[in-house]
C-alpha positions in Angstrom: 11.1 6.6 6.4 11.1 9.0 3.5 9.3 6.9 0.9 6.6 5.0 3.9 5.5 8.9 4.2 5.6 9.7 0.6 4.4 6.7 -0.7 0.9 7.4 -1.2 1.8 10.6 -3.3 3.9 8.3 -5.4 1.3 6.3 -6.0 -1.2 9.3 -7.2 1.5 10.8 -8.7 2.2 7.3 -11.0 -1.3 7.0 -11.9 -1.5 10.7 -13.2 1.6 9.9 -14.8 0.2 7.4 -16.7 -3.1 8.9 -17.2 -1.0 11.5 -18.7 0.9 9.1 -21.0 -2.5 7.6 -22.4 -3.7 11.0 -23.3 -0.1 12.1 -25.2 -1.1 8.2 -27.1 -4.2 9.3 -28.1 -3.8 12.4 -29.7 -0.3 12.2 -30.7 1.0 9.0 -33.5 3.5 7.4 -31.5 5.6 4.3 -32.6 5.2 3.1 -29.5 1.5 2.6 -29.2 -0.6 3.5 -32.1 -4.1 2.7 -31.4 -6.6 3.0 -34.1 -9.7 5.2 -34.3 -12.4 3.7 -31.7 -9.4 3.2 -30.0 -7.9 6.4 -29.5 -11.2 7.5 -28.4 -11.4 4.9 -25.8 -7.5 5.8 -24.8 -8.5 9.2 -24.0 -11.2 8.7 -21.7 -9.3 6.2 -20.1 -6.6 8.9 -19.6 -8.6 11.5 -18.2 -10.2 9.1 -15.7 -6.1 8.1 -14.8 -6.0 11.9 -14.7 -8.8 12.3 -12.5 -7.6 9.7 -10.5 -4.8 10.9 -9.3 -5.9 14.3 -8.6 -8.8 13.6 -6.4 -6.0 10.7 -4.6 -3.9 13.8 -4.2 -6.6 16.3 -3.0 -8.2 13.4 -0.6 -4.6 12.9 0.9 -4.1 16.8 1.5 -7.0 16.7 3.4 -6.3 14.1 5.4 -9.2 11.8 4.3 -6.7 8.8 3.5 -5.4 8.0 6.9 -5.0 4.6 8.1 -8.1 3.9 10.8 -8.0 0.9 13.2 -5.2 -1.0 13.8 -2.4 -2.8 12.2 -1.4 -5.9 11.6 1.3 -6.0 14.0 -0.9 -4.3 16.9 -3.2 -7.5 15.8 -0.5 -10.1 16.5 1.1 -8.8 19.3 -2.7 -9.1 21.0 -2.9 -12.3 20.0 0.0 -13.8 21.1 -0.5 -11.9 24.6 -3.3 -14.4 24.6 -1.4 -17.4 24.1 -0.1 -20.1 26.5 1.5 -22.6 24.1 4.9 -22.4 25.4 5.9 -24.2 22.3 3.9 -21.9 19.3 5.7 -19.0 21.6 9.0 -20.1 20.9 8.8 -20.7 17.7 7.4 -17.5 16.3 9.9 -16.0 18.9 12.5 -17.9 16.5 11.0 -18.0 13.2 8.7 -15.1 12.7 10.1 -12.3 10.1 9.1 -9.3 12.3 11.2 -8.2 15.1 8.3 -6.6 17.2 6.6 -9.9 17.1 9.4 -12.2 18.3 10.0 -9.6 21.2 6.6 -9.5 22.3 6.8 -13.5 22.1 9.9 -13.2 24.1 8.0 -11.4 26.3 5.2 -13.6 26.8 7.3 -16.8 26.7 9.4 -15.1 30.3 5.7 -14.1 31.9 4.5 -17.7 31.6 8.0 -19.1 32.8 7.9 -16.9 35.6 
């Protein structure tokens, strides 16, 4: 549960990580990459847009502007397969499917339509 809450910081914090490991590229000869002259000055920008990047992700997550809206995925499928009555597609995701929630809420619907 630790990193699903933490992952978008991750993420901003590995693009400002690498924005930050363009710029050190650029202005420092590296063995490692050693771009030439129009180069370096494209490297740079590119860093501080990285840079940039991963501030503003950072800032826009503090203020709680990069919340999930609408629903997900599983909320879709469990509504759809509410809504089904093929007693055979039922059982087989109830079976098959990879999610747990979903082959319950098949269970689920596979016992209403029995009953």
């Amino acid at each position: 549960m630790y990193l699903k809450r933490n992952f978008p910081y991750i993420v901003a914090g590995y693009v400002t990580a690498v924005g930050l490991f363009f710029s050190f590229s650029a202005f420092i000869e590296d063995a490692f990459l050693d771009p030439e002259p129009p180069g370096s000055h494209f490297l740079a920008v590119l860093s501080i847009i990285f840079i940039g990047a991963g501030i503003y992700f950072i800032y826009l997550l503090n203020r709680g502007k990069l919340k999930k809206s609408g629903k997900t995925i599983t909320e879709v499928r469990q509504e759809a397969i509410e809504k089904l009555k093929d007693q055979a597609l039922l059982a087989q995701i109830a079976l098959e499917d990879k999610n747990r929630e979903i082959r319950k809420t098949a269970e689920k619907r596979l016992d209403e339509l029995n009953n």
